[in-house]
Residue frames relative to the residue before (quaternion, step in Angstrom):
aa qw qx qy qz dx dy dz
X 1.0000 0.0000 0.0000 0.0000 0.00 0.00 0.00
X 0.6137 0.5857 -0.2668 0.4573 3.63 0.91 -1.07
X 0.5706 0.5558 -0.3481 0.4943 3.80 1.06 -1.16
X 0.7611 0.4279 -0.2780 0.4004 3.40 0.48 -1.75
X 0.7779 0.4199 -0.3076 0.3521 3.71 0.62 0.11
X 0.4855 0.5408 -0.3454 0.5938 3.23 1.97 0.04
X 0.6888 0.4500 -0.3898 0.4138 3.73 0.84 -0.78
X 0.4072 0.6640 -0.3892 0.4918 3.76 1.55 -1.06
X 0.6688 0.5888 -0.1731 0.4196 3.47 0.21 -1.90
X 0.7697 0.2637 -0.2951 0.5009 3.70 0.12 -1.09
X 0.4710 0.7172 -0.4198 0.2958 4.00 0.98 -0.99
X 0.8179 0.3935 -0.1350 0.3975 2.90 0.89 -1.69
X 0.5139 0.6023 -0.3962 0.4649 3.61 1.34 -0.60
X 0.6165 0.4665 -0.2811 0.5686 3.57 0.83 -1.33
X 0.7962 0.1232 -0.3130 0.5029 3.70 -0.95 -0.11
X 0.2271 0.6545 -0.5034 0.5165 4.19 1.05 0.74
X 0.6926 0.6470 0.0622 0.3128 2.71 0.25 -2.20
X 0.8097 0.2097 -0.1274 0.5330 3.36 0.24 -1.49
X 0.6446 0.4390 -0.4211 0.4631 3.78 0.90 -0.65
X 0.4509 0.5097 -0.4444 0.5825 4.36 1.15 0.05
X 0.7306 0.3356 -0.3237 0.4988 3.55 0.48 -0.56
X 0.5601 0.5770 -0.3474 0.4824 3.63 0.15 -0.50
X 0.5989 0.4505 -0.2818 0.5992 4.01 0.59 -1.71
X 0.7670 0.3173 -0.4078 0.3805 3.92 -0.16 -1.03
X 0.5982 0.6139 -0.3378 0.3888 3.64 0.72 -0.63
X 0.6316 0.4232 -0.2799 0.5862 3.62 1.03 -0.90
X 0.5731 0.4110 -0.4393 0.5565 4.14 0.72 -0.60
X 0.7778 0.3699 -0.4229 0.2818 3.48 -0.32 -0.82
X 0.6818 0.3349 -0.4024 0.5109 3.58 1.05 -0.69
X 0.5622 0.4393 -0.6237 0.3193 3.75 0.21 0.05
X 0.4626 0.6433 -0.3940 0.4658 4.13 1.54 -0.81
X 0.7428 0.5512 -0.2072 0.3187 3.14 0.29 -0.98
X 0.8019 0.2034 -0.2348 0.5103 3.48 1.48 -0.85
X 0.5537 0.4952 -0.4692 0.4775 3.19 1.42 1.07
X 0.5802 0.4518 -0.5279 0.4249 3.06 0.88 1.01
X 0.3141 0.7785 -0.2715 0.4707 3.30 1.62 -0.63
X 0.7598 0.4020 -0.1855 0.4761 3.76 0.68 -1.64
X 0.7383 0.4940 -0.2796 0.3643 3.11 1.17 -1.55
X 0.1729 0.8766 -0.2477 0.3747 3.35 1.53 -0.49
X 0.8351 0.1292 0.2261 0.4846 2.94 -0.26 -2.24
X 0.8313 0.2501 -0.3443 0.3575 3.44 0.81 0.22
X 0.3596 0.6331 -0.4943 0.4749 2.80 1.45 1.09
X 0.5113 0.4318 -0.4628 0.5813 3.81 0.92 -0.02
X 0.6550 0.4362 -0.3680 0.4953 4.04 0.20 0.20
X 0.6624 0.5476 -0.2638 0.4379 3.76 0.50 -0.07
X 0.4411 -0.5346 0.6268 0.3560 3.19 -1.62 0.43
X 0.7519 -0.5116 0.2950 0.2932 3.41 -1.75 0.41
X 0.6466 0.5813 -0.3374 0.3608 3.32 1.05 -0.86
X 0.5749 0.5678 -0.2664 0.5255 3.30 1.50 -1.10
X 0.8578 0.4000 -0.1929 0.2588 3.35 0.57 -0.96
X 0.3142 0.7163 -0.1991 0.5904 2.87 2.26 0.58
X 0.7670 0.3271 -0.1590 0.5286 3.47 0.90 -1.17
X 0.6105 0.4991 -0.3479 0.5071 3.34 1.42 -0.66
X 0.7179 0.4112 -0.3216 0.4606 3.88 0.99 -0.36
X 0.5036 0.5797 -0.4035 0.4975 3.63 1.36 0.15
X 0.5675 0.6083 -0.2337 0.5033 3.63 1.46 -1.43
X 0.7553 0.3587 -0.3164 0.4480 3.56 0.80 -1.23
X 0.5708 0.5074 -0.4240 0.4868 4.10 1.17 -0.03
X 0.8641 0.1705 -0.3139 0.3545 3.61 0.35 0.15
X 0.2666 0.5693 -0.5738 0.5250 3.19 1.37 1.18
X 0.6405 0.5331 -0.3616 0.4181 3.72 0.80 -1.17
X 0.7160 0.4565 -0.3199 0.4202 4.00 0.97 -0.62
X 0.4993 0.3286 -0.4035 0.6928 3.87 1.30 0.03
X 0.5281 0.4235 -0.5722 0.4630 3.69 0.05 0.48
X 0.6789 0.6257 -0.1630 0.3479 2.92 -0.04 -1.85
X 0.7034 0.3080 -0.2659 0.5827 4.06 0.69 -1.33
X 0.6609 0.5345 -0.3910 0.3529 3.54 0.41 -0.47
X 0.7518 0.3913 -0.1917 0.4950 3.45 0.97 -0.84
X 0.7317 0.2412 -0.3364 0.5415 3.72 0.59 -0.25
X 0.4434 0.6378 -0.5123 0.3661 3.82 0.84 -0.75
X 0.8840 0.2148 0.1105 0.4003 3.08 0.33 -2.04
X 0.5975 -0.5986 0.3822 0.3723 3.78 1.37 0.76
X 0.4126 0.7392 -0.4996 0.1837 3.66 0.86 -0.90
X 0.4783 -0.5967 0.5888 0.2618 3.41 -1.37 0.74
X 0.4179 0.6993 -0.5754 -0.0724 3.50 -1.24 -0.36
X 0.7985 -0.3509 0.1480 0.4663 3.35 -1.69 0.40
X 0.7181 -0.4421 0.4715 0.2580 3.31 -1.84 0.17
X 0.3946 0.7035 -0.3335 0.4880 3.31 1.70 -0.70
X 0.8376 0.3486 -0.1191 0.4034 2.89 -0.77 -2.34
X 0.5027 0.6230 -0.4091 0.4379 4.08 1.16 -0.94
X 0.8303 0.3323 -0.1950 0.4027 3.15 0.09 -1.25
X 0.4083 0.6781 -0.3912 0.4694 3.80 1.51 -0.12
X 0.6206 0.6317 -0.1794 0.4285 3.03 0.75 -1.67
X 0.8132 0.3205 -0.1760 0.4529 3.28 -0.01 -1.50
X 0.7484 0.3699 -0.3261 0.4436 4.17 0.79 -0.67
X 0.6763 0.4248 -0.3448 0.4932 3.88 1.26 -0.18
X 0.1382 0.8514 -0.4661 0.1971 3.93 1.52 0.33
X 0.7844 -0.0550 0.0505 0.6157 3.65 0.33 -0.82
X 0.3995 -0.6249 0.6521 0.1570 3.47 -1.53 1.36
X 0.2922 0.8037 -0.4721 0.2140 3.59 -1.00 1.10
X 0.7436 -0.3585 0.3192 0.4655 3.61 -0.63 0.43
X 0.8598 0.1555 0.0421 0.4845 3.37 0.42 -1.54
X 0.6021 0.4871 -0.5059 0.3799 3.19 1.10 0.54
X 0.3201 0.7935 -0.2897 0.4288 3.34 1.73 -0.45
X 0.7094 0.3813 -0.1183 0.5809 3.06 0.44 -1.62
X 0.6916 0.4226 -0.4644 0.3569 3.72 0.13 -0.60
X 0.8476 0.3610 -0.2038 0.3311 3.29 0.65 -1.04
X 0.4083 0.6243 -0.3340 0.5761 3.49 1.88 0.15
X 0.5130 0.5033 -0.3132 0.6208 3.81 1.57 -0.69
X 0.8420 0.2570 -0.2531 0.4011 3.81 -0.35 -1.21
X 0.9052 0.3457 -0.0806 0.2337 3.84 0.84 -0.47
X 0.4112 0.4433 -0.1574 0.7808 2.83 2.68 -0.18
X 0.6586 0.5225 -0.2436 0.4836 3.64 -0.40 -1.34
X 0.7777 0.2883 -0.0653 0.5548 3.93 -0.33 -1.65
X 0.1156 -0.7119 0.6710 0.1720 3.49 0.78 -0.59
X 0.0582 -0.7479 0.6201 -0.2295 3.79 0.41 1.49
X 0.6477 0.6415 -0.0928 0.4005 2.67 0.66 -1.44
X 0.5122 0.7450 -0.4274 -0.0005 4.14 -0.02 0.51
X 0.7230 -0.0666 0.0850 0.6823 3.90 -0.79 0.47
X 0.9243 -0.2369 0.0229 0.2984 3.74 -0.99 -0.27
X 0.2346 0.7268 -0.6070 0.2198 3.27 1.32 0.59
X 0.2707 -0.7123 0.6368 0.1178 3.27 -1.41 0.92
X 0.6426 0.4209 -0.4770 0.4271 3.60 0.81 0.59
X 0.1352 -0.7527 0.6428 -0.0440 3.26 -0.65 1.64
């Protein structure tokens, strides 16, 4: 009797579980193509805007960032590589990545190398 309520017990924890996974998967790719936009519509802006919109795109990159190493989570090669070039907000990181992804315009509509 005891088994049949621990297995019940885990059933439900597990498909818990997978629908929490499933919800974070569907945030990260909707995250993912709002950075994509922000991306690209910073080349369309005046600087001031395009300043606040590259400050906006560093602390989206820290609720990334806690989600993936905190919690091991997998995600795309994209958001990874987001992750790893928006790491620290700074003078010169600004510039670096306003160089490799604005500037070079590397960066287009659905390239997935970021």
């Amino acid at each position: 009797m005891q088994i049949d309520i621990m297995s019940k017990t885990l059933m439900d924890n597990l498909l818990t579980i997978q629908r929490c996974n499933n919800e974070v998967e569907s945030i990260l790719y909707n995250i993912e193509i709002l950075i994509k936009s922000i991306l690209n519509n910073i080349t369309n802006i005046d600087d001031d805007k395009s300043i606040a919109l590259i400050k906006s795109l560093f602390e989206i990159q820290e609720s990334v960032a806690f989600v993936v190493f905190k919690f091991n989570h997998k995600t795309s090669d994209f958001l990874y590589n987001f992750i790893y070039d928006f790491e620290r907000y700074d003078e010169y990181a600004a510039k670096y990545v306003f160089d490799k992804y604005i500037s070079s315009k590397r960066f287009q509509g659905n390239n997935t190398d970021l």
